[in-house]
Structures are given as structure tokens and as C-alpha cells.
N, C-alpha and C positions, 0 to 999 in steps of 0.2 A: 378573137383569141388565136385562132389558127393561122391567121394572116400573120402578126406579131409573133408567132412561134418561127416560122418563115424568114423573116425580117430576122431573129434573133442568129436563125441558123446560116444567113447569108452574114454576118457581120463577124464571122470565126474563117472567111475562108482567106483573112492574109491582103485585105487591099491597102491597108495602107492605116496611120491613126486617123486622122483626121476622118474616112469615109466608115471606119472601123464607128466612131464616137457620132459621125449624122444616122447611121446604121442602129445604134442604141438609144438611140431619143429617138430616131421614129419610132423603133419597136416598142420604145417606152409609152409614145404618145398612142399607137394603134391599144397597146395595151390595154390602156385607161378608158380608153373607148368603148373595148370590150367587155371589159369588167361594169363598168355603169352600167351596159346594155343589159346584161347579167345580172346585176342587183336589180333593175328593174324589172323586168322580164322573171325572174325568181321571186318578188315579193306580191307580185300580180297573180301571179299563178298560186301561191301558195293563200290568199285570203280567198282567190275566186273560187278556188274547186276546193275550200273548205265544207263537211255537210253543214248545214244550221245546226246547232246546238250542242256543235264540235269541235269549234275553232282554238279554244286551245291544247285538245288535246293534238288535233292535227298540228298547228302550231311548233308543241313541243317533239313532234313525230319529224316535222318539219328542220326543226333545229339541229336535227344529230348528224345531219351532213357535213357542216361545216368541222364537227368535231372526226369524225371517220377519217375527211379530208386532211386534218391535220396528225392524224396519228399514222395514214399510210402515203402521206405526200412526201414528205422525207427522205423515206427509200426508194419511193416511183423516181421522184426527180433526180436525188442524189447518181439512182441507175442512168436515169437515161440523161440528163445532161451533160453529166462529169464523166458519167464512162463511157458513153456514146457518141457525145460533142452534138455536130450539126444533124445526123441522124435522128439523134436523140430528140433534137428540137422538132423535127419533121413529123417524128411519129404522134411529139404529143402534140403538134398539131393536127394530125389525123385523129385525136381521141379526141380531140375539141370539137374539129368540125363534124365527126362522129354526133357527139352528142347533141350537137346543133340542129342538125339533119333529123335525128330523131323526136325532136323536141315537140314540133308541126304534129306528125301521128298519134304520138301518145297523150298530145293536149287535146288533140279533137277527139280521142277514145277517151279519155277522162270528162271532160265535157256531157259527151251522149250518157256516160255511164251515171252521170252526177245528174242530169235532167231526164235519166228514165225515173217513170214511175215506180213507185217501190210497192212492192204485193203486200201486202199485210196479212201477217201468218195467224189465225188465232191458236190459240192453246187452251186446251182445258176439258171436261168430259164432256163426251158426246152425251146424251140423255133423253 
């Protein structure tokens, strides 16, 4: 994704149509690339580090990003690609490959957290 943000942000700097138009189908086709990786990569992650006998509430915990995404994607993008141009692209490729980058840590810290043992608390009167 951050590659294609790149690619989108070189195809505004003025070469010409023709390289302007190979410049947006690659970034289209890097895109699509990205985005697959992504839906796989997200649907993987979200059944594996489900707890047993949680999966849909995790599931539906799961779900409400795509809807956040759509309700502050809007004005993220609207800011940065229309009133930033190539910058704009640049940066939110830096939030992509941001998020990329982190993805590695926080799955093998979710992993360990998901296969530690779990204590089991009792409750009730001592006697």
C-alpha cells in the first residue's frame, strides 16, 4: 500500500499523459496487491487470535474498523490528498508502511498473550 501511495504521488509531478496514465495503473495494480495482502493477512489474524468460545463476539469487535475507517477516511484523505497533493500521498504512505511495520510485534505479543496459560481465580467464602 505504501509503495502505491508513492507511485500515486510520482504520477502528479507533470510528465506528461501518457506516463502520467502508466503511472496510475501501476499504482492501481500495486494497489490491488496490497489490498488482497491485507484482506488476507486481516482475516487470518482475526479467526487465529480469536479466544475459543469468543469468536463472534471478537468477530463483531473485529468488524467496526472498517466502519470508523469509513466515517474518518473522508476527511483524512480529503486533507491529505486534495489539499496536500504528492505530500499527501507520501505521508499516508508512511501511515501504511507504519502500520505494516508494527503488525510483525504486536501479532507475536498477541500470539504469547493468546497461548499464555490463564490462572483461574476462584471466588467464594473461604470456610
Amino acid at each position: 500500500m505504501a509503495a502505491s501511495c508513492a507511485v500515486y504521488a510520482m504520477s502528479g509531478a507533470g510528465s506528461g499523459v501518457v506516463v502520467t496514465v502508466v503511472l496510475l495503473v501501476a499504482g492501481a495494480l500495486v494497489q490491488v496487491f496490497g489490498e488482497m495482502l491485507h484482506g488476507a493477512g486481516g482475516w487470518e489474524l482475526s479467526f487465529a487470535l480469536a479466544p475459543e468460545g469468543r469468536h463472534g463476539q471478537y468477530q463483531g469487535f473485529y468488524g467496526m474498523a472498517p466502519q470508523c475507517a469509513r466515517m474518518a477516511g473522508p476527511l483524512v484523505l480529503t486533507t491529505l490528498l486534495l489539499g496536500w497533493g504528492g505530500p499527501g500521498w507520501l505521508l499516508l504512505g508512511a501511515a501504511f508502511l507504519t502500520a505494516g511495520a508494527a503488525m510483525g510485534p504486536v501479532t507475536r505479543y498477541a500470539e504469547r498473550a493468546h497461548a499464555a496459560p490463564r490462572v483461574a481465580v476462584r471466588t467464594g467464602t473461604c470456610g
